[in-house]
C-alpha positions as CSV (number, residue, x, y, z in Angstrom):
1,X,5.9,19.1,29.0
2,X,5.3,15.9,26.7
3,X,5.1,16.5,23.2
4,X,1.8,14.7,21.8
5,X,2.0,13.5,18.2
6,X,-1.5,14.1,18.0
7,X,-1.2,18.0,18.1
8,X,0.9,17.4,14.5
9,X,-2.5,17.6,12.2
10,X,-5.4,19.9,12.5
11,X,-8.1,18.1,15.0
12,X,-9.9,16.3,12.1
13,X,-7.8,14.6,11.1
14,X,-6.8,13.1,14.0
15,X,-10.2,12.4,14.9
16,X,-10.5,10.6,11.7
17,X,-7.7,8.4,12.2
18,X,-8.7,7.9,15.4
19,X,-11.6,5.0,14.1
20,X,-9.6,3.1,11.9
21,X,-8.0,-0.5,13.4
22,X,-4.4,-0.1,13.1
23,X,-2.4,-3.3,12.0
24,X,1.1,-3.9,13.4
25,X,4.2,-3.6,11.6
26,X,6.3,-6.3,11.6
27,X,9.0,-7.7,9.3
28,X,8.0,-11.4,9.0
29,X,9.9,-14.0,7.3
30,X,8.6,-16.6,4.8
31,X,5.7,-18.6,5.6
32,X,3.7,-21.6,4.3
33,X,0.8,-20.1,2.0
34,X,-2.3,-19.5,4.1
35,X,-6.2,-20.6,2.6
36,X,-8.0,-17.6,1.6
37,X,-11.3,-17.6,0.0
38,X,-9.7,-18.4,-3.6
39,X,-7.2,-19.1,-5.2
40,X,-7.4,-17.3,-8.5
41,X,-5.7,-14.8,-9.6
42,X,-8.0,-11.4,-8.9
43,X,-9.3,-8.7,-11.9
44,X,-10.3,-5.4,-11.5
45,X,-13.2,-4.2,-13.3
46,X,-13.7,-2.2,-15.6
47,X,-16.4,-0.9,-13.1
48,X,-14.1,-0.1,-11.1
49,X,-13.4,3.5,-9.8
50,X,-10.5,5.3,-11.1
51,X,-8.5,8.1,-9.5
52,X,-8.1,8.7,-5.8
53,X,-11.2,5.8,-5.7
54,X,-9.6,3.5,-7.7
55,X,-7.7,0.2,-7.2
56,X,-4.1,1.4,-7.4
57,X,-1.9,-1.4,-9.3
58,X,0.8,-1.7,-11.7
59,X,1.9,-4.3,-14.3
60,X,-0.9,-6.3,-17.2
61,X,-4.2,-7.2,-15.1
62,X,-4.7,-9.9,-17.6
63,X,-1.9,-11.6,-15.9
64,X,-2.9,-15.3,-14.5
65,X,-1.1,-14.2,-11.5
66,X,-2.1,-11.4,-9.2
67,X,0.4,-10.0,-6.3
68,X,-1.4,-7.8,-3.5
69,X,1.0,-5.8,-0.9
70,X,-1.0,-4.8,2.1
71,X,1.6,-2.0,3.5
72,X,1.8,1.2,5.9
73,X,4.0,4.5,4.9
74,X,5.0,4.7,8.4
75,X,6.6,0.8,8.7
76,X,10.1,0.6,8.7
77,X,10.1,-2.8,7.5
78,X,7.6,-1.8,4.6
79,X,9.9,0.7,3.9
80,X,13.4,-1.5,3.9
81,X,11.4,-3.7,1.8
82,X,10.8,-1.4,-0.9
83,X,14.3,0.2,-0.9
84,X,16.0,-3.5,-1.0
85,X,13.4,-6.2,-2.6
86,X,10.8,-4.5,-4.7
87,X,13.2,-2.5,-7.4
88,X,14.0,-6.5,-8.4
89,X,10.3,-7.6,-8.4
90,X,9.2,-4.5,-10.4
91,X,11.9,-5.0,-12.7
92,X,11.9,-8.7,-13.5
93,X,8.1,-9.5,-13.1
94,X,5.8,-6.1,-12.9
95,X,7.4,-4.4,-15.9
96,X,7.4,-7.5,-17.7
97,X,3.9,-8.3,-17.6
98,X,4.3,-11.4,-16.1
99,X,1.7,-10.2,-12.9
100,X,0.1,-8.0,-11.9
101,X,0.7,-6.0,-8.8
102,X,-1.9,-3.9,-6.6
103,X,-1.2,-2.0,-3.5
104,X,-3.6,-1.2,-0.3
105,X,-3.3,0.7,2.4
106,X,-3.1,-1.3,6.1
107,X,-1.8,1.5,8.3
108,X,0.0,1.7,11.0
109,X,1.0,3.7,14.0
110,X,1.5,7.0,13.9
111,X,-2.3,6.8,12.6
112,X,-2.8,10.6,11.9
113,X,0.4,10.3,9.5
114,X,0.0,6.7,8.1
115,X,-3.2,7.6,6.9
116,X,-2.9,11.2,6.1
117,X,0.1,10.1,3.5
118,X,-1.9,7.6,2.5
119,X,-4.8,10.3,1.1
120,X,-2.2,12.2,-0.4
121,X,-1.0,9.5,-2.3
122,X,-4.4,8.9,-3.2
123,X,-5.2,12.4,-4.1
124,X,-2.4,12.4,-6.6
125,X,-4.0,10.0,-8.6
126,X,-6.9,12.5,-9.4
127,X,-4.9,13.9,-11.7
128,X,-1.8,11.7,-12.4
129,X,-3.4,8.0,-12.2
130,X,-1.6,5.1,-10.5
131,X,1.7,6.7,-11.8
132,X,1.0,9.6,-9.4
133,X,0.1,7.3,-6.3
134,X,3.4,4.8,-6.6
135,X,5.5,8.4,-6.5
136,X,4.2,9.5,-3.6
137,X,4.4,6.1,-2.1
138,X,7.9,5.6,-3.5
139,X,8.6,9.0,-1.8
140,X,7.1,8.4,1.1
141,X,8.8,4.7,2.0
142,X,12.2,6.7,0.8
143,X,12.4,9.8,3.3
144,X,10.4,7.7,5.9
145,X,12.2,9.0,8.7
146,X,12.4,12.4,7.8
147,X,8.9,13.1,7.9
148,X,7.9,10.8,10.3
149,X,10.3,11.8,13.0
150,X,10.3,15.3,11.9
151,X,9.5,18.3,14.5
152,X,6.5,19.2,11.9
153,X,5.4,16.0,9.7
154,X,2.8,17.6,8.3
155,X,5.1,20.4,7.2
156,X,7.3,17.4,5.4
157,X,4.3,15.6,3.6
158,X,3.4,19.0,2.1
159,X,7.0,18.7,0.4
160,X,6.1,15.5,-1.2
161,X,2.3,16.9,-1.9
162,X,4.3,19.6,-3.5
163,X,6.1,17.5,-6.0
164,X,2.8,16.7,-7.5
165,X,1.6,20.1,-7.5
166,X,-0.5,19.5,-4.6
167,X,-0.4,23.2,-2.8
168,X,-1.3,23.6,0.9
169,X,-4.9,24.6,0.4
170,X,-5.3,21.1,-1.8
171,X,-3.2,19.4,0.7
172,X,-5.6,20.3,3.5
173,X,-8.8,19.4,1.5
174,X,-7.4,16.5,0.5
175,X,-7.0,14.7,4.2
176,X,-10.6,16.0,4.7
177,X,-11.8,13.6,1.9
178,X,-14.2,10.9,4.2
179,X,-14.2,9.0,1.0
180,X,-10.6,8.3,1.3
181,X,-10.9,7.3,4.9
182,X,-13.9,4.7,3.9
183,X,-11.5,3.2,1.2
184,X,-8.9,2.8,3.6
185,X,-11.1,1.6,6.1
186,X,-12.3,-1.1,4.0
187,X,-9.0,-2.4,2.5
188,X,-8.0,-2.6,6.6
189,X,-11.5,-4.9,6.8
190,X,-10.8,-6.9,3.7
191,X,-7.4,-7.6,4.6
192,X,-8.0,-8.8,7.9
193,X,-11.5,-10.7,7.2
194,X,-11.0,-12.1,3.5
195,X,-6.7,-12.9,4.3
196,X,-6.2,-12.5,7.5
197,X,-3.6,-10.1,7.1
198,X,-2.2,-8.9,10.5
199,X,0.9,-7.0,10.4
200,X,3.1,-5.4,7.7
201,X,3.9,-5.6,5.0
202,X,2.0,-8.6,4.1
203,X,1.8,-10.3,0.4
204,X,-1.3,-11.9,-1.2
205,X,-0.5,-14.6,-4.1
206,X,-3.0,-15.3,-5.9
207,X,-5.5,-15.7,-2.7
208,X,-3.1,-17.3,-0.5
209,X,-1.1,-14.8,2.3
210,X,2.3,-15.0,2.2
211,X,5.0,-12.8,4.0
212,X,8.5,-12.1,2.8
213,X,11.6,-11.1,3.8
214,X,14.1,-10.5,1.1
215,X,13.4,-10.4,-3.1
216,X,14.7,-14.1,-3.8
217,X,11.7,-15.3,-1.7
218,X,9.2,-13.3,-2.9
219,X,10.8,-14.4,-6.5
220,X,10.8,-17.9,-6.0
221,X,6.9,-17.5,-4.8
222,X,5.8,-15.8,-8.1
223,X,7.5,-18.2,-10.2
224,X,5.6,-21.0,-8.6
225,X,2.6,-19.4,-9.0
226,X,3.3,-18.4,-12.6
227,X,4.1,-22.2,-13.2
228,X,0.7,-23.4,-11.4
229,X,-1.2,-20.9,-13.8
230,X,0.4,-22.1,-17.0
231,X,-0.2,-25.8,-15.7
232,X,-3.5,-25.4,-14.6
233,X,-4.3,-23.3,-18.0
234,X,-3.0,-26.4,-20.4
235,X,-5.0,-28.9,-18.2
């Protein structure tokens, strides 16, 4: 008898995943910028929500340069990304200051587990902030195939929930959060309808969609778009 992956999470929250448009994963290699609806660097409000709501990004959000990752926990190539390029970019421009980084959720298949990690990652913010999401994320990418290809998955992901102190009662309230479906939902609709983003992962500079394969790329990209912002700021 065939094994459905859908029998691996309790019946809502498969239904839930079940709506969302799933985007492909797909490790492209460097393109030509693509026209977005601006070109400035974007803010966050102070408006904005915080916790499991909020925007989840790292580095100085005064930066003149904003860097947007539109990513699935269950890509591969999202994963191999952030095992081989993104240690470099976090180092040399993120923990510098020099931009500012933000992460959004564009899952992929498996659905019931792209997005259920997602939420826990999200969830772990609640009570940790953006330093709680990027562990679980950094987690996630990290023992990708373990959970993903694992007899129990959901079993797995309540490992990781554990290392936030995320117990299994928390765990299952948290993937009943609708809220956290709508957010994802929308940063699927924004990607797609305001960059055009298609597949994963996929990089947004400054309003122009970019996709990367390797560190030096994505290096060379910021740089030029860290020079355009002190050029355009002297002008």
């Amino acid at each position: 008898m065939s094994f459905s992956p859908y029998r691996r999470f309790p019946a809502h929250a498969v239904f839930l995943a079940m709506g969302l448009s799933l985007a492909a994963c797909s490790g492209a290699s460097s393109d030509e910028p693509k026209a977005a609806a601006n070109n400035a660097a974007e803010t966050i409000s102070a408006d904005d929500p915080e916790g499991a709501l909020g925007e989840m990004s790292q580095g100085n959000p005064d930066a003149t340069v904003t860097l947007i990752e539109y990513a699935s926990v269950t890509c591969p190539h999202c994963a191999s990304f952030h095992e081989s390029a993104f240690p470099t970019v976090k180092e040399n421009y993120i923990d510098t200051g020099k931009i500012n980084f933000v992460f959004r959720e564009f899952p992929t298949s498996p659905p019931e587990l792209s997005i259920a990690g997602s939420m826990v990652a999200r969830c772990a913010a609640d009570k940790g902030g953006d330093d709680a999401y990027f562990l679980v994320i950094d987690s996630l990418f990290k023992t990708q195939r373990a959970w993903v290809l694992a007899d129990s998955p959901r079993d797995e992901l309540l490992k990781v929930a554990a290392q936030i102190g995320m117990d299994e009662a928390a765990f299952d309230e948290c993937i009943r959060r609708n809220e956290l479906l709508d957010l994802i939902n929308e940063n699927v609709e924004e990607g797609r309808n305001r960059y055009n983003v298609r597949s994963t992962p996929s990089f947004v500079i400054n309003g122009q969609l970019r996709h990367f394969s390797n560190a030096e790329e994505l290096s060379k990209a910021l740089d030029e778009a860290l020079a355009k912002a002190e050029a355009d700021a002297a002008e």
